[in-house]
C-alpha positions in Angstrom: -60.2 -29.7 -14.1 -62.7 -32.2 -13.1 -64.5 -31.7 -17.0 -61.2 -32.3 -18.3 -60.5 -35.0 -16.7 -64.4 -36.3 -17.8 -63.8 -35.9 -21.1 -60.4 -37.5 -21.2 -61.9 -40.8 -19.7 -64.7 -40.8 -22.4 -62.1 -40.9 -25.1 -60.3 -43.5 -23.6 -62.6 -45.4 -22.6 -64.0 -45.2 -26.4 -60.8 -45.7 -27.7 -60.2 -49.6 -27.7 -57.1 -49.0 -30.2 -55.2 -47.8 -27.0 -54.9 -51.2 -25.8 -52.6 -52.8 -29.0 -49.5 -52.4 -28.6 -48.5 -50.4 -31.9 -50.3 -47.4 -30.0 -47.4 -47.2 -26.9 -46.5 -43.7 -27.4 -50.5 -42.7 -27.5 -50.9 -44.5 -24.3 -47.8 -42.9 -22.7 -49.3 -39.6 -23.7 -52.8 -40.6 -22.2 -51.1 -42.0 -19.0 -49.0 -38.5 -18.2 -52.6 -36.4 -19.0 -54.4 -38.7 -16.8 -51.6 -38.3 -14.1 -51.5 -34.3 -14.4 -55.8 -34.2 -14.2 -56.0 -37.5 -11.8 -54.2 -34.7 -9.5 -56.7 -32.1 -9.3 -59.8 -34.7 -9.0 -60.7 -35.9 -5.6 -62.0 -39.1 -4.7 -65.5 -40.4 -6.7 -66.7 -42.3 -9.5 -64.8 -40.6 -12.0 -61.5 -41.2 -10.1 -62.5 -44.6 -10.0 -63.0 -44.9 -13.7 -59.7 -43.1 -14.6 -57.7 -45.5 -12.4 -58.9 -48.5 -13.7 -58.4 -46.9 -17.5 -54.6 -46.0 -15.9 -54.2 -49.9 -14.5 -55.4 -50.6 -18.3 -53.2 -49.0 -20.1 -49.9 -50.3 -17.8 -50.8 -53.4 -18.3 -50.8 -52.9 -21.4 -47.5 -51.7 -21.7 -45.9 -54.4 -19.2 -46.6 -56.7 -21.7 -45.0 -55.2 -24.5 -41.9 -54.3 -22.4 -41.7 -58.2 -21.9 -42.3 -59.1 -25.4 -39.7 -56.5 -26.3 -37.2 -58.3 -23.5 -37.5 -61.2 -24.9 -36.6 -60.1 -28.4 -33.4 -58.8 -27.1 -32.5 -61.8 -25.8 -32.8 -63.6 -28.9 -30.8 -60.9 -30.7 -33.3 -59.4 -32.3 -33.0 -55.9 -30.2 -32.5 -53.9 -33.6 -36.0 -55.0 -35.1 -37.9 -55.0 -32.2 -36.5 -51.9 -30.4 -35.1 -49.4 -32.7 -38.1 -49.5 -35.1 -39.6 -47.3 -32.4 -37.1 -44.7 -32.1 -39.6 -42.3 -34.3 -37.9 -39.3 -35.5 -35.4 -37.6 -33.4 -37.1 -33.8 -34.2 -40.7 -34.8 -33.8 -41.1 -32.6 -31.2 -38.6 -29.2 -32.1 -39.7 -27.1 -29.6 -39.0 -29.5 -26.9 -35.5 -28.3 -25.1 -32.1 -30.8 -26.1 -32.0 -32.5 -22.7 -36.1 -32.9 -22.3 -36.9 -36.2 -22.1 -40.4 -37.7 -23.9 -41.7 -40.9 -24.7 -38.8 -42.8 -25.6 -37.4 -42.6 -22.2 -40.5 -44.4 -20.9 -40.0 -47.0 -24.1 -36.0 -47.7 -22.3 -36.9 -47.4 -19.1 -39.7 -49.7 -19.0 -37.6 -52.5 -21.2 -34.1 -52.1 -19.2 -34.7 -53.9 -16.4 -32.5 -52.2 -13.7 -34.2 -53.1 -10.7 -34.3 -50.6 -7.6 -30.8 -48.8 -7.7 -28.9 -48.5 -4.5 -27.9 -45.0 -3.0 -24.4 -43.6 -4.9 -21.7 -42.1 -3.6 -21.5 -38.3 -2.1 -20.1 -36.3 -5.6 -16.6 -35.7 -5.9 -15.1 -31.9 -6.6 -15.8 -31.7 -10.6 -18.3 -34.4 -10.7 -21.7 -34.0 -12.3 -25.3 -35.1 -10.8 -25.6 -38.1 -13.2 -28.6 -38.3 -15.3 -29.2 -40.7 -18.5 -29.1 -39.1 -22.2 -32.1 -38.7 -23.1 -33.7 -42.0 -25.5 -34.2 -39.5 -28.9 -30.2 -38.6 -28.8 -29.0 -42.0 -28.4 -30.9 -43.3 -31.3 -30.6 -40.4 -33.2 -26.2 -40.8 -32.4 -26.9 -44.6 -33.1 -28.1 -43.6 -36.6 -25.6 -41.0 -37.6 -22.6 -43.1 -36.1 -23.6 -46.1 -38.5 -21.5 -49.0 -36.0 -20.6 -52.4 -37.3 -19.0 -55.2 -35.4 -15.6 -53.6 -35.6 -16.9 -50.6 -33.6 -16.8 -50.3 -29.8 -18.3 -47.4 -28.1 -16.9 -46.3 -24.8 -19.1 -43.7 -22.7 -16.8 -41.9 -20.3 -19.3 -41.9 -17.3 -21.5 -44.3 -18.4 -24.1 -44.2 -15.1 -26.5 -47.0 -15.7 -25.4 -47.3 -19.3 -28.1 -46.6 -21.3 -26.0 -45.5 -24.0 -23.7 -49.0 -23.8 -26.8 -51.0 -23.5 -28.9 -49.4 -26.4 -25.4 -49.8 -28.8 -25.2 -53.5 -28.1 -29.4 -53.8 -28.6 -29.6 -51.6 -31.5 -26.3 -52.5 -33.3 -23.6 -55.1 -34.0 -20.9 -52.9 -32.1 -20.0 -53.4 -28.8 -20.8 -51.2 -26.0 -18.8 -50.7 -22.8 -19.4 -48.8 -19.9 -16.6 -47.0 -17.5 -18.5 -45.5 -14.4 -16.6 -45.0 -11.2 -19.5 -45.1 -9.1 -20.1 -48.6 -8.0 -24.2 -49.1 -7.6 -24.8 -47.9 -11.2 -21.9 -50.3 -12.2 -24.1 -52.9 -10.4 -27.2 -52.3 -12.2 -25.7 -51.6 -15.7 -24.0 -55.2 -15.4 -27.6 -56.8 -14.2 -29.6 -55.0 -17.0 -26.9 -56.6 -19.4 -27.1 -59.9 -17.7 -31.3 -60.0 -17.8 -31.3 -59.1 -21.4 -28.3 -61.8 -22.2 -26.1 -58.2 -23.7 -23.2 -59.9 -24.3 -21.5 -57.1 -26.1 -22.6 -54.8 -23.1 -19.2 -54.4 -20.8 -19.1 -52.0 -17.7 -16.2 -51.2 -15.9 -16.1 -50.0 -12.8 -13.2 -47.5 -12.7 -12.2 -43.8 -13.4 -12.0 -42.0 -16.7 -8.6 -40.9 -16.4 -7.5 -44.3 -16.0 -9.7 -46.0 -18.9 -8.0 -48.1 -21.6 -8.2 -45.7 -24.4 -6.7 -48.0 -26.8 -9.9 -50.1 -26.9 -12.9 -47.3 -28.5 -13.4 -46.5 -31.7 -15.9 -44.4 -30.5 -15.8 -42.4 -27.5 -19.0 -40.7 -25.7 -19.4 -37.9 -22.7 -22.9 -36.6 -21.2 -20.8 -34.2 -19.4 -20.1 -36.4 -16.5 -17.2 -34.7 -15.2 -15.6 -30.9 -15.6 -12.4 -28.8 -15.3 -9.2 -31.2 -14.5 -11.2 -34.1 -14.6 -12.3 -33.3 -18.2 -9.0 -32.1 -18.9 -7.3 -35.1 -18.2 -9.6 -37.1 -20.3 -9.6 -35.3 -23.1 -5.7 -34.9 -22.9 -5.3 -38.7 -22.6 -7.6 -39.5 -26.1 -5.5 -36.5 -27.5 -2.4 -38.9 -27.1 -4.4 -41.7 -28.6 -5.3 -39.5 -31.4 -2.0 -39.5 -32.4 -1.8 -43.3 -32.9 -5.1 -43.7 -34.3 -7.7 -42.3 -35.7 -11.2 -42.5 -34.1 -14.6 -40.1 -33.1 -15.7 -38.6 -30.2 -19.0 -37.8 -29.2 -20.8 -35.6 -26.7 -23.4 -33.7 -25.2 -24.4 -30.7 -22.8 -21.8 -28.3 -21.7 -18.9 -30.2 -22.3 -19.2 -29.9 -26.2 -18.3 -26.5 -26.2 -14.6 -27.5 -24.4 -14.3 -30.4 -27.1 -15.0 -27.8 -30.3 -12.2 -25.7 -28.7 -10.0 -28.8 -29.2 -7.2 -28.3 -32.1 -6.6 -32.1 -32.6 -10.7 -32.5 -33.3 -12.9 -31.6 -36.0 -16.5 -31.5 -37.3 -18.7 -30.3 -40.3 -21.4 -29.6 -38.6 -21.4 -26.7 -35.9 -22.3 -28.1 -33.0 -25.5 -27.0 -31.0 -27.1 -27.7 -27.7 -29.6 -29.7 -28.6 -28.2 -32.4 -30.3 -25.0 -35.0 -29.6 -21.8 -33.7 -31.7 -19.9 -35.8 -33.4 -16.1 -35.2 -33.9 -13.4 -36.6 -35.3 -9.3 -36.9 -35.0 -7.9 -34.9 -37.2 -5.4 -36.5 -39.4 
């Protein structure tokens, strides 16, 4: 592994168009091969040389997450951020809830801070983990929002999906989570960025103002009565209003069994579903 790892260093070390910054997802890619061959090489010259090419290229990258901070706070998220969504099947082998790239992209512009230790999960509750960055922008795309929308996500966690709608689009995001540490950091994030139209409640699902979304959005954060009650609540709303609902992972298979929602496109596994009330 140690020849791999030489050769790597060469061609970074020639490759000087790693260091501007319309090269972030060649330097992520360089950074995670340098982390999987840095593991197998022991101390030495070579080592050496591959850390300082690793402390290059985050640099780098800290740099553009703060130019890309700023932006947001001036209201120009949607140019400066969702220009580098990419295409959401650039990679079709990759599984639906892999993450790539764009993760690193959020996660190194969302400025969370250390998160505190949650809760001990409830019966029905699921380990929470964000949607991965390709599916939000991808849903973001297909959901075309204006400034009429708001999109609520059921089990928001650190609200990626609330904070990347009010970056990437005129609607308004909010967040209801009922555990209270990632309600703490989802508010901070919005309050670094100056997210105005990023809300997070701290409160349960079952007990959300459904009267509020014209979009609603589940990662799965919750099964059997839990899910149930949700989902019999918006049915209620659905007959006042019309509106879409959106999810992801197992949970889409419960809401295609729904009677009161529709679709035109079957929905798969590897790929946020989008449904509608039917009329």
């Amino acid at each position: 592994m140690s020849a791999a790892l030489q050769v790597l260093v060469e061609a970074l070390e020639a490759d000087r168009a790693l260091d501007a910054s319309p090269q972030f997802r060649e330097r992520i890619e360089a950074l995670d091969r340098l982390d999987a061959l840095m593991s197998t090489t022991g101390e030495g010259a070579l080592s050496q040389r591959a850390q300082a090419i690793q402390q290059r290229l985050e640099a780098v990258n800290a740099v553009q997450f703060e130019t890309l901070r700023e932006a947001i706070r001036r209201g120009e998220g949607h140019d400066a951020l969702y220009g580098w969504r990419g295409a959401p099947d650039d990679a079709p082998h990759r599984p639906g809830d892999a993450y790539d790239w764009r993760d690193e992209l959020v996660s190194g512009v969302l400025p969370f801070g250390e998160p505190g230790e949650a809760s001990a999960l409830a019966p029905e509750m699921v380990f929470y983990q964000p949607t991965p960055a390709r599916h939000v922008f991808d849903l973001l795309d297909r959901l075309a929002l204006n400034e009429n929308d708001v999109l609520v996500d059921l089990g928001s966690g650190l609200g990626h999906v609330p904070l990347l709608t009010a970056i990437c689009t005129k609607a308004r995001g909010v967040g209801i989570e009922i555990e209270p540490v990632y309600v703490h950091g989802a508010r901070a994030c919005a309050q670094a960025l100056q997210l105005a139209r990023a809300q997070f409640l701290q409160a349960d699902a079952r007990e959300a103002d459904f009267a509020i979304g014209s979009v609603f959005y589940l990662y799965t954060p919750f099964t059997g009565s839990i899910l149930r009650s949700v989902l019999d609540a918006l049915r209620r709303e659905a007959g006042r209003r019309a509106f879409r609902v959106c999810s992801f992972g197992p949970c889409t298979a419960v809401l295609a069994a729904e009677a009161w929602l529709a679709t035109d496109v079957v929905p798969t596994l590897d790929r946020v579903a989008i449904f509608r009330t039917r009329d």
